[in-house]
BANU-487726 format. One record per residue (C-alpha): residue in three letters; x, z, y. Coordinates in steps of 0.1 Angstrom, whole numbers, plus 5000, padded with zeros to 4 digits. Each point is the difference from the previous one (the first is absolute). Example, Ala and Ser with C-alpha at 12.3 -4.5 7.8 and 13.67 -1.06 7.14 Angstrom:
2
SITE   residuo      x      z      y
SITE       ALA   5123   5078   4955
SITE       SER   5014   4993   5034
This chain:
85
SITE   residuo      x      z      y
SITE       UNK   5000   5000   5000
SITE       UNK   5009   4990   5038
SITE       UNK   5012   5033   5017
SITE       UNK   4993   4994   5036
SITE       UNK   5022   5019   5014
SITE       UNK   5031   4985   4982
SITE       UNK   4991   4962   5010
SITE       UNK   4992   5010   5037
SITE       UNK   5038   5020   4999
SITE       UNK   5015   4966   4981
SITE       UNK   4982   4980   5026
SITE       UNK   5020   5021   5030
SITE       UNK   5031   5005   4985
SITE       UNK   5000   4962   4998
SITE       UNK   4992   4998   5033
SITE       UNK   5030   5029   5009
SITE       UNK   5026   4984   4984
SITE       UNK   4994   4968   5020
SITE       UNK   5000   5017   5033
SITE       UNK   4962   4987   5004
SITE       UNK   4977   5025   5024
SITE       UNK   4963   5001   4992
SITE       UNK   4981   5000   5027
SITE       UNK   4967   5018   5002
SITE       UNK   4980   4969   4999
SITE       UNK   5012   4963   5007
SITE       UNK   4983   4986   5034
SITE       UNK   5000   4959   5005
SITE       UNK   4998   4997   4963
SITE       UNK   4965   4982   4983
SITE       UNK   4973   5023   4987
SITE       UNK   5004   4982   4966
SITE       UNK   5038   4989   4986
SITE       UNK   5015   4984   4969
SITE       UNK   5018   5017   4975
SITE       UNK   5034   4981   5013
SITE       UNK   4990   5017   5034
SITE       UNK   4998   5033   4987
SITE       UNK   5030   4998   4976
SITE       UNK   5020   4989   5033
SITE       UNK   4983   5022   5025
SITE       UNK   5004   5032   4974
SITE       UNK   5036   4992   4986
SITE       UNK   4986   5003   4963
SITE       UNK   4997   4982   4974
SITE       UNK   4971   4979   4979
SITE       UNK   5003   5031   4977
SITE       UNK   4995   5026   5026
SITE       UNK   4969   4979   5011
SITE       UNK   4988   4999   4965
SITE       UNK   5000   5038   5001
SITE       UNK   4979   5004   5028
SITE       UNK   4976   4977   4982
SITE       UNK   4995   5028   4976
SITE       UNK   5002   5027   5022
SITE       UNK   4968   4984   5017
SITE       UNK   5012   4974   5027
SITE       UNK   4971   4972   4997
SITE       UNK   5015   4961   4994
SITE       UNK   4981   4977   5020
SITE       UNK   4999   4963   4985
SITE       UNK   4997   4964   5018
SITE       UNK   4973   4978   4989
SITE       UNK   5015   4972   5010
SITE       UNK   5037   5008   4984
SITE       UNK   4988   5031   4970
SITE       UNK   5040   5005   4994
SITE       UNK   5003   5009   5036
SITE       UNK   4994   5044   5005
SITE       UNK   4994   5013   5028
SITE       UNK   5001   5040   5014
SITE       UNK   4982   5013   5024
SITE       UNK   5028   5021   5023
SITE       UNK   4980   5026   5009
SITE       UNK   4997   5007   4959
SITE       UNK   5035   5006   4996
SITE       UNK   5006   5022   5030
SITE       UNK   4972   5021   4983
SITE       UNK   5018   5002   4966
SITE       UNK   5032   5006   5018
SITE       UNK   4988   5029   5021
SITE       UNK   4975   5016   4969
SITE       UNK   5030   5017   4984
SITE       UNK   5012   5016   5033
SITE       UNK   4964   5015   5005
């Protein structure tokens, strides 16, 4: 089982170790972004993302392109934030 805790840790040491700051929340950015965007804009990896999948971070798919996924941002800054709570 998932542990929480341990991917959201994984997911900032990653982000430690390449000198990345996380801001609070992202401003210019779309409401909706690709999973390319969020990989970049995150400093993680397709695994990481896959993680948060199961963790409860909702995949949103385009009917004109199905093997396009999409995120809304707002999702994962609530996933991030849950384990701080």
């Amino acid at each position: 089982m998932l542990d929480l805790n341990q991917v959201i840790n994984d997911a900032i040491a990653e982000q430690w170790e390449k000198k990345v700051i996380l801001l609070p929340y992202p401003t210019g950015l779309p409401e909706i972004i690709s999973q390319k965007q969020v990989k970049e804009i995150f400093s993680v990896s397709v695994g990481t993302v896959r993680d948060w999948e199961r963790l409860g971070l909702k995949r949103y798919k385009s009917k004109a392109d199905s093997s396009m996924v999409f995120y809304k941002i707002k999702d994962i800054y609530e996933l991030i934030t849950k384990v701080e709570d």
